[in-house]
C-alpha positions in Angstrom: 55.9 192.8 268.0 57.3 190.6 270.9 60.4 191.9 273.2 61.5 188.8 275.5 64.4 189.5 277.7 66.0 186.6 279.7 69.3 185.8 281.3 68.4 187.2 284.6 69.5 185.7 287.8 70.7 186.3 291.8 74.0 186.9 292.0 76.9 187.9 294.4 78.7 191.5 294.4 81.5 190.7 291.7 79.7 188.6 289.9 78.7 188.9 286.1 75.4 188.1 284.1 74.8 188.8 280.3 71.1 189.6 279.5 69.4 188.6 276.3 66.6 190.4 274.8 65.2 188.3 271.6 63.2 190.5 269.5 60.6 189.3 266.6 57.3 191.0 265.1 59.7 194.2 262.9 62.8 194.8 260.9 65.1 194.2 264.2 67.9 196.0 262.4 66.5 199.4 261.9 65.8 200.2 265.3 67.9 201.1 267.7 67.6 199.0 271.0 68.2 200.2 274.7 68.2 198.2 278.2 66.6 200.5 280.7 65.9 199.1 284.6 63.9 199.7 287.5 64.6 199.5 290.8 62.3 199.1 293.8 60.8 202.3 294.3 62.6 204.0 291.6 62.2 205.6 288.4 63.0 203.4 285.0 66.5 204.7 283.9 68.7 204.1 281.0 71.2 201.7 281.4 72.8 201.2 277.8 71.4 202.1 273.8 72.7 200.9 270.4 72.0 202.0 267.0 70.7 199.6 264.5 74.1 198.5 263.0 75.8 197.9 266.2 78.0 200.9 265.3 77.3 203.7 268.3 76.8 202.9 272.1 76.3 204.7 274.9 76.0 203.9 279.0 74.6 205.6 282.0 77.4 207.0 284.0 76.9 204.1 286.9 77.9 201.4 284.3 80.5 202.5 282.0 83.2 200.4 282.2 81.6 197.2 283.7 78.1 196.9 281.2 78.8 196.3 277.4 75.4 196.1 275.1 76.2 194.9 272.1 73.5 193.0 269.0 73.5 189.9 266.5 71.1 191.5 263.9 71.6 188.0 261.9 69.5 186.6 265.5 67.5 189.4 266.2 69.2 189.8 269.7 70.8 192.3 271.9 72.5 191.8 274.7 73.9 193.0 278.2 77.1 191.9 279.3 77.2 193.0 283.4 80.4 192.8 285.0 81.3 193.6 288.1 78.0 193.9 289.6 77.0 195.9 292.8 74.1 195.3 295.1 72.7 199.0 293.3 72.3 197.1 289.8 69.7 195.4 291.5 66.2 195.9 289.5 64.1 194.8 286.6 65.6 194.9 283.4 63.8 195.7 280.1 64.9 196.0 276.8 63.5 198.7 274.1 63.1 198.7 270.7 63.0 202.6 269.0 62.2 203.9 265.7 59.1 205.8 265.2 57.7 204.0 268.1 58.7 202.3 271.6 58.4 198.5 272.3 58.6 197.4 275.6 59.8 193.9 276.8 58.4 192.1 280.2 61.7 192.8 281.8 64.0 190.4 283.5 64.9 190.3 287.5 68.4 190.9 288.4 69.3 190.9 291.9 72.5 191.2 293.4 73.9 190.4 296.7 76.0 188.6 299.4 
């Protein structure tokens, strides 16, 4: 099972990033993935979850409205769409894979300021 995020980058308040996570290893489509991040000093937290089909989202109250997660099952890949981004959506980003069992990715720095 490999998780391997990418896409992340330094970027100004404003500004937007979409995150890739590229999954491989299991059946991509029966699990539901996540993005969860960590700041410096911080707890890991949920930013965004999917189900396997694509069909049900949902967002930590900090992002709703600027942060879309959506997945290409047909590439084994979900994504992060950050919009909008605020010098508090600053952390490591990792995506998750869920079924019976958690996968982690490596995670992905995002950092954001002026």
């Amino acid at each position: 099972v490999q998780l391997v995020e990418s896409g992340g980058d330094f970027v100004q308040p404003g500004g937007s990033l979409r995150l890739s996570c590229s999954a491989s290893g299991f059946t991509f489509r029966r699990y539901a993935m996540s993005w969860y991040r960590q700041a410096p000093g911080k707890g890991r937290e949920l930013v965004a979850a999917v189900d396997g089909v694509g069909a049900s989202t949902n967002y930590a109250d900090s992002v709703k409205g600027r942060f879309t997660i959506s997945r290409d099952n047909a590439k084994n890949t979900v994504y992060l769409q950050m919009n909008s981004l605020k010098p508090e959506d600053t952390a490591v980003y990792y995506c998750k894979a869920t079924l019976v069992y958690n996968y982690w990715g490596q995670g992905t720095q995002v950092t954001v300021s002026s």
